[in-house]
C-alpha positions in Angstrom: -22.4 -7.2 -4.5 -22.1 -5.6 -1.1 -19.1 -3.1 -0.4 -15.9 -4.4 1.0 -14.5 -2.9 4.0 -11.0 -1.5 4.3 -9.0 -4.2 6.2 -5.3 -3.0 7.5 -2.6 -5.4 6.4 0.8 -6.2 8.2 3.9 -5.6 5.6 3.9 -9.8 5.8 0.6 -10.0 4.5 1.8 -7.2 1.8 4.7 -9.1 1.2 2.1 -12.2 0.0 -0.1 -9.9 -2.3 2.9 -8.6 -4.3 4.5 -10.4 -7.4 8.4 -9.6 -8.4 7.4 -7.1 -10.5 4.5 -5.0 -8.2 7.4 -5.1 -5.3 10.1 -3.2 -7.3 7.5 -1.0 -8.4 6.3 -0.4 -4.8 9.6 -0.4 -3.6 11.1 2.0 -6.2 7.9 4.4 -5.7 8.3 4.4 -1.5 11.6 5.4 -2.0 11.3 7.9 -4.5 7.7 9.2 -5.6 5.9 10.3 -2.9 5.1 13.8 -2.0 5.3 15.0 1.1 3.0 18.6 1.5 5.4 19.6 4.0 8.2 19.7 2.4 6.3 20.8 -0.9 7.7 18.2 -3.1 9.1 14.4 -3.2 10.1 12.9 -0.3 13.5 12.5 -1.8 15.0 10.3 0.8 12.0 7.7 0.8 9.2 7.2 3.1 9.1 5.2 6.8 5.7 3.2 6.4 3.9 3.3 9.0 0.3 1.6 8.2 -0.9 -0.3 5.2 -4.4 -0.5 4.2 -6.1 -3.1 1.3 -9.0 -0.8 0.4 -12.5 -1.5 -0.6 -11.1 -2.0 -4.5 -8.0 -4.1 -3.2 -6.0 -1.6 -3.7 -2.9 -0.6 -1.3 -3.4 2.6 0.5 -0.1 2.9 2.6 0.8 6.0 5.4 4.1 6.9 6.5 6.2 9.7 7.9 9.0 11.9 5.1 12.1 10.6 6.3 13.4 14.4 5.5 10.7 16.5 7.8 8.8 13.7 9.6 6.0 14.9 8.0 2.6 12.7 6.8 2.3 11.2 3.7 0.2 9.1 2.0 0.5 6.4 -1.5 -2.4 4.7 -3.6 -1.2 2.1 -5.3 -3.8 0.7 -7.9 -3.1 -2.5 -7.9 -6.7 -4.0 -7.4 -7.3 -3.4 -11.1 -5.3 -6.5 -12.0 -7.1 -9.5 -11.8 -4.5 -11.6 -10.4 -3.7 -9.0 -7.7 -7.2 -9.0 -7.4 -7.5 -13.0 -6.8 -4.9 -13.1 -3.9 -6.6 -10.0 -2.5 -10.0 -12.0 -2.1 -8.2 -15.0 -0.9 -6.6 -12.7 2.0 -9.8 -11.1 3.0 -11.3 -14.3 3.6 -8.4 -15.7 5.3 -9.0 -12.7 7.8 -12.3 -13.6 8.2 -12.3 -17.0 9.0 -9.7 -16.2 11.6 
């Protein structure tokens, strides 16, 4: 199987990949469990996304700004581990490509 390029995604096109469930989670970790290196610890008043990847392993890379310092930050999500995640991520990728 060859390697999958990273694609980025719009927050619509996110919005299709996630179930109920994976949104609160994503939701819930956005606004309260990522670290900001700037700040030298969570970015306690949540994140402004500013890109979203779907990675080589269908996972969900996102980059944002600390909504405290402005400064970078970055989430994995490991969602591509779940085969129905999984599934919807294939049937994106090719959406993309045929377009």
């Amino acid at each position: 199987m060859s390697k999958q390029s990273e694609i980025k995604i719009n927050q619509f096109q996110l919005a299709l990949l996630l179930d109920e469930s994976d949104r609160d989670f994503f939701k819930c970790s956005i606004s309260h469990n990522v670290y900001c290196l700037n700040c030298s610890d969570v970015a306690k008043k949540g994140v402004d996304i500013t890109e979203v990847y779907l990675t080589e392993h269908n996972d969900i890379r996102v980059h944002g700004r600390c909504k405290i310092c402005n400064g970078e930050v970055r989430r994995l999500f490991e969602f591509g581990e779940e085969d129905r995640f999984n599934n919807k991520a294939e049937k994106l990728r090719k959406s993309l490509q045929a377009s």
